[in-house]
PADOKE-659268 format. One record per atom (N, C-alpha, C): y, x, z; residue in one letter; residue number from 1; chain; atom name. Coordinates in steps of 0.05 Angstrom, whole numbers, plus 32768, in hexadecimal, padded with zeros to 4 digits. Example, Ala and Ser with C-alpha at 12.3 -4.5 7.8 and 13.67 -1.06 7.14 Angstrom:
2
7F8E 8108 809C A 1 A N $
7FA6 80F6 809C A 1 A CA $
7FBE 8108 809C A 1 A C $
7FD3 8101 808E S 2 A N $
7FEB 8111 808F S 2 A CA $
8001 8102 809D S 2 A C $
This chain:
87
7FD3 7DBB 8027 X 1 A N $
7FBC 7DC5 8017 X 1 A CA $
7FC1 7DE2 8010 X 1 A C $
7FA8 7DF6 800B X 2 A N $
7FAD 7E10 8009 X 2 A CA $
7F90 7E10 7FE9 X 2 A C $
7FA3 7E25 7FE0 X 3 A N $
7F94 7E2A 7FC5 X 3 A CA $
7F82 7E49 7FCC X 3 A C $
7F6E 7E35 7FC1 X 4 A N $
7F5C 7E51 7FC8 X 4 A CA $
7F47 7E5A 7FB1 X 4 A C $
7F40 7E6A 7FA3 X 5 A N $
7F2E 7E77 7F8F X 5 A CA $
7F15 7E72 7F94 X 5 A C $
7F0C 7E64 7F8A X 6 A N $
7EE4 7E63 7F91 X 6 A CA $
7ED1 7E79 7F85 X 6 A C $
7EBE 7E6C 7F81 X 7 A N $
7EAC 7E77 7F7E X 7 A CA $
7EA8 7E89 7F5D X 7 A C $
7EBD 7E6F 7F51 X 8 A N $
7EBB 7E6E 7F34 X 8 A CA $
7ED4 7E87 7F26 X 8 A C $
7EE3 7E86 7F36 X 9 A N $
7EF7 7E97 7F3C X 9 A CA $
7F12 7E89 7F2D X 9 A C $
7F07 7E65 7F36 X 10 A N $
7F21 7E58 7F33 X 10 A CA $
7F2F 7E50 7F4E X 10 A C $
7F48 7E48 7F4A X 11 A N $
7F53 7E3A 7F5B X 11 A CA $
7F53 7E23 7F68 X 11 A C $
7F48 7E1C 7F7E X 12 A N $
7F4A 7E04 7F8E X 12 A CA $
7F54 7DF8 7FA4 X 12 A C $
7F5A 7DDC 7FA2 X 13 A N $
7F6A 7DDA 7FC3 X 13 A CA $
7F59 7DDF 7FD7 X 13 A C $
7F61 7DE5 7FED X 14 A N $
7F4A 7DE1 8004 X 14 A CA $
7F63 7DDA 801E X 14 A C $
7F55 7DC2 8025 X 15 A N $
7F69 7DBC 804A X 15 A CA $
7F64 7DD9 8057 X 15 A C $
7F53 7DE9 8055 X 16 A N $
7F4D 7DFD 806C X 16 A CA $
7F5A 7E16 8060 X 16 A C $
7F71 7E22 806D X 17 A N $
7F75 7E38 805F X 17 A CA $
7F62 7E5F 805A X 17 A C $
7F6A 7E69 804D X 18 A N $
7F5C 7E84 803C X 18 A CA $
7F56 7E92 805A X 18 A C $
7F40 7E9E 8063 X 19 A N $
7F37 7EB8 806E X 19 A CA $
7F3F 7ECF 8066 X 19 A C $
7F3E 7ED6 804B X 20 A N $
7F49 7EF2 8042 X 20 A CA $
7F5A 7EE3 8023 X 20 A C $
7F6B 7EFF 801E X 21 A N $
7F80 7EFB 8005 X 21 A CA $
7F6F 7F0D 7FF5 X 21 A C $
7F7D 7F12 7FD8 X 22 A N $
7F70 7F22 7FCA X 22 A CA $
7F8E 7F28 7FB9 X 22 A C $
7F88 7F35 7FA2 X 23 A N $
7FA0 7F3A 7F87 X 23 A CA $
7F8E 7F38 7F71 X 23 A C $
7F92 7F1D 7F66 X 24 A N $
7F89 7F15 7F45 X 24 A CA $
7F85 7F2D 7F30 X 24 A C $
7F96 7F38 7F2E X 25 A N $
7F93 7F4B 7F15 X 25 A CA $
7F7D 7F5D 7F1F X 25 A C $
7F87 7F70 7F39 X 26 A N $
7F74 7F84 7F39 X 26 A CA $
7F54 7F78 7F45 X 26 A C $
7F57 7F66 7F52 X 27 A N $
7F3A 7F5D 7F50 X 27 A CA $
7F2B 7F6A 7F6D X 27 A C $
7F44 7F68 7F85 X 28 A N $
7F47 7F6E 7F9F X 28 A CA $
7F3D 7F5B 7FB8 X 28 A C $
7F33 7F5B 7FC4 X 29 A N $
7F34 7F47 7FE0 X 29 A CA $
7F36 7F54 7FF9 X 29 A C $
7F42 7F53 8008 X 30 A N $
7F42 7F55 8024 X 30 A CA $
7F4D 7F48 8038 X 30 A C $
7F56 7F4C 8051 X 31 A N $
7F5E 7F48 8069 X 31 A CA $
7F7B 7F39 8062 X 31 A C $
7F82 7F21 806A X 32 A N $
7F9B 7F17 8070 X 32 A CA $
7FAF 7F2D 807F X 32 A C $
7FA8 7F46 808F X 33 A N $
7FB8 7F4F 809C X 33 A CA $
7FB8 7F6C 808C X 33 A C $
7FAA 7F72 8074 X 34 A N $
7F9F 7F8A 8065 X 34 A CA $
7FC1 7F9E 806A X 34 A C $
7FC7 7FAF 8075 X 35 A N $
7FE0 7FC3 806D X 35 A CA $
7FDE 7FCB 8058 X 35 A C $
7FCC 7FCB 8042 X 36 A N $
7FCE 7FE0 8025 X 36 A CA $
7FE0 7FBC 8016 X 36 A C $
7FCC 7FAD 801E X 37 A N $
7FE2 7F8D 8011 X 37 A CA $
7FF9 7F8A 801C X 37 A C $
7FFF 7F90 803B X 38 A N $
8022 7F90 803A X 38 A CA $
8031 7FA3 8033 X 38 A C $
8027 7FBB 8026 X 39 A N $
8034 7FCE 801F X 39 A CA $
8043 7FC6 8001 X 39 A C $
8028 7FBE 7FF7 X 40 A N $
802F 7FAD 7FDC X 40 A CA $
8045 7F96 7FDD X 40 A C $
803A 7F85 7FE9 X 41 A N $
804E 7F6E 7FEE X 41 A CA $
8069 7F83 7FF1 X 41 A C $
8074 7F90 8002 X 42 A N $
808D 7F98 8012 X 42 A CA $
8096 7FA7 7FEF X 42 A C $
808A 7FAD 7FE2 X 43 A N $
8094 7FBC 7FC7 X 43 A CA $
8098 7F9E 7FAB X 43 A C $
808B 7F8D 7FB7 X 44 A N $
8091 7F7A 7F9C X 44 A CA $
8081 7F75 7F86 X 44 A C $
8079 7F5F 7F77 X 45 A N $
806F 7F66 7F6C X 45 A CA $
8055 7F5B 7F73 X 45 A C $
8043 7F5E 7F87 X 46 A N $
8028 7F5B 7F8D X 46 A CA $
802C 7F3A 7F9A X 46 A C $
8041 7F27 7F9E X 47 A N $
803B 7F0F 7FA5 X 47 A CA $
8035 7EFA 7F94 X 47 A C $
803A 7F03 7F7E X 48 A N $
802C 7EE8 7F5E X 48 A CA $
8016 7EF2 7F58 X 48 A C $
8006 7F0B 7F63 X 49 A N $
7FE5 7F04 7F5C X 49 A CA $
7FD5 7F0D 7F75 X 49 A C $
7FE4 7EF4 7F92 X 50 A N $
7FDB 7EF5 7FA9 X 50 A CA $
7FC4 7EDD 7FA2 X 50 A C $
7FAD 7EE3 7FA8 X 51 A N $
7F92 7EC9 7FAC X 51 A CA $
7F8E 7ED2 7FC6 X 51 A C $
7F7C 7EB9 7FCE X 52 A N $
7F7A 7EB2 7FEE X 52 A CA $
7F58 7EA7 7FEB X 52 A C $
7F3C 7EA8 7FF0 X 53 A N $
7F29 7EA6 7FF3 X 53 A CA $
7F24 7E98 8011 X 53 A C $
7F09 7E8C 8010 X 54 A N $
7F05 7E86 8024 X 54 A CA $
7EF4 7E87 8035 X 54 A C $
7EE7 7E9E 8031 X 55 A N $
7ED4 7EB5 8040 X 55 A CA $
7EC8 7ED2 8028 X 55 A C $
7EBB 7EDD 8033 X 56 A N $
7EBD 7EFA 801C X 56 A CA $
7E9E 7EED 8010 X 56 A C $
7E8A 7EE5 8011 X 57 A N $
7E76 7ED8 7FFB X 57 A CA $
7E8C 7ED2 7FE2 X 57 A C $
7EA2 7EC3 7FE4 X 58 A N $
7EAC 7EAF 7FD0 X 58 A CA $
7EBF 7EC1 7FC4 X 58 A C $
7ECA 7EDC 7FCC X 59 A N $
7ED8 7EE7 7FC5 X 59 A CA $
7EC7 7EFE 7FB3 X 59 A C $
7EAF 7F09 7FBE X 60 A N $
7E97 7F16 7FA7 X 60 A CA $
7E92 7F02 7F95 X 60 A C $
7E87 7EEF 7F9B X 61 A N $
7E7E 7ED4 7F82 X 61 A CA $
7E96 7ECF 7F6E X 61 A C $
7EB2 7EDB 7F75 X 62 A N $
7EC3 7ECE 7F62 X 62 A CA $
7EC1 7EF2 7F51 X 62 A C $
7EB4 7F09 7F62 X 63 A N $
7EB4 7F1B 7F48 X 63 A CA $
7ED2 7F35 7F54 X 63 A C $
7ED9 7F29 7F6B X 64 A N $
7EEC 7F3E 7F80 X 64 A CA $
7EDF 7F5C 7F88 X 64 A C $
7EE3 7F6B 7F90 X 65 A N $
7EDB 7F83 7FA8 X 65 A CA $
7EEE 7F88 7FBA X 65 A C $
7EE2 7F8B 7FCF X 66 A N $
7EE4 7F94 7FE5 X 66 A CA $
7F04 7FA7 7FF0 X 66 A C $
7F20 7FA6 7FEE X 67 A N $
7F2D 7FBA 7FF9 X 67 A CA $
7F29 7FCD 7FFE X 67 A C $
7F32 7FEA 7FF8 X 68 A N $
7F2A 8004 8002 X 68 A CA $
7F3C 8003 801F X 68 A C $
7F50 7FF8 8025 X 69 A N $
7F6B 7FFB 8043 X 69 A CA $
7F58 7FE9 8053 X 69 A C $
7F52 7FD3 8052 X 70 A N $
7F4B 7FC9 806B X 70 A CA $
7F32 7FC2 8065 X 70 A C $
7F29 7FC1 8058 X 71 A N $
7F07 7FBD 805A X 71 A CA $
7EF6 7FDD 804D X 71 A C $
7EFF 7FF2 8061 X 72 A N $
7EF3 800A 8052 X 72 A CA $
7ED6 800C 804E X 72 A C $
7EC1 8001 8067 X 73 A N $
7EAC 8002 8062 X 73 A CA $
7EA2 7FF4 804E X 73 A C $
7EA4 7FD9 8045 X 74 A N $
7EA4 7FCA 8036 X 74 A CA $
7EA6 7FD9 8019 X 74 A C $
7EBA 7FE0 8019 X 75 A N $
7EC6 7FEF 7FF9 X 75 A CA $
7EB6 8004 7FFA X 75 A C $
7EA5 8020 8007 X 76 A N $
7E95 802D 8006 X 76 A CA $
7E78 8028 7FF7 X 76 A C $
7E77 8013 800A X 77 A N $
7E56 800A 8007 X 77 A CA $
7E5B 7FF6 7FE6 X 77 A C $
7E6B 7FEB 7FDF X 78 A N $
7E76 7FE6 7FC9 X 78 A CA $
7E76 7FF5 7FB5 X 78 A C $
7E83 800A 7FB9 X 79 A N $
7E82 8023 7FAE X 79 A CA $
7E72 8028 7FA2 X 79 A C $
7E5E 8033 7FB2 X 80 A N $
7E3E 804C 7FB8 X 80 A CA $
7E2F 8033 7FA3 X 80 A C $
7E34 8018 7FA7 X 81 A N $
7E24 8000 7F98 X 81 A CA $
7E2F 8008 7F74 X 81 A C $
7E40 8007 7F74 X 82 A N $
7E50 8009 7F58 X 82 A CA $
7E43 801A 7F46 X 82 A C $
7E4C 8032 7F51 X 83 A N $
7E42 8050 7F51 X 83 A CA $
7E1B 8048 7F3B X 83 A C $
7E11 8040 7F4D X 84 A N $
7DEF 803F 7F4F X 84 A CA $
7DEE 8027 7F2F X 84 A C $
7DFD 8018 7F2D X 85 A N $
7DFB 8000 7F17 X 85 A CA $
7E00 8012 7EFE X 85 A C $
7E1A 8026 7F02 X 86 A N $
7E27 802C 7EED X 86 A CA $
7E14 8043 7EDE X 86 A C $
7E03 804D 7EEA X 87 A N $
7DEF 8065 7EE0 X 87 A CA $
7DD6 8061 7ECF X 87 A C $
């Protein structure tokens, strides 16, 4: 079984494992293969607020954004969206 964050932005089992990881605190999702997350990982520290989602709908619905390292376009258009709410 793999624990995965829903919608609610709790934790649940699921037989099928995570599409993308995220980091709990900062409120991150991206790519299982993200280099800005193994950078982290390789420094310490970033593996006790590793979450795992199970497609990016469920990872916005739990209240995540987008990675600036591996999802750049994503985090832009995120961005430029932010930007327009906050005015």
């Amino acid at each position: 079984m793999y624990t995965l964050i829903g919608r609610d932005g709790k934790p649940h089992e699921s037989a099928t494992p995570g599409t993308l990881g995220g980091h709990r605190k900062d409120r991150i999702y991206g790519t299982l293969d993200c280099p800005g997350a193994a950078r982290a990982i390789a420094r310490g520290g970033y593996v006790t607020q590793r979450v795992f989602f199970a497609d990016e709908d469920t990872a916005i619905a739990a209240g995540y954004r987008p990675c600036a390292v591996c999802l750049r376009d994503k985090y832009n258009a995120w961005k430029a969206h932010s930007r327009k709410g906050s005015r």
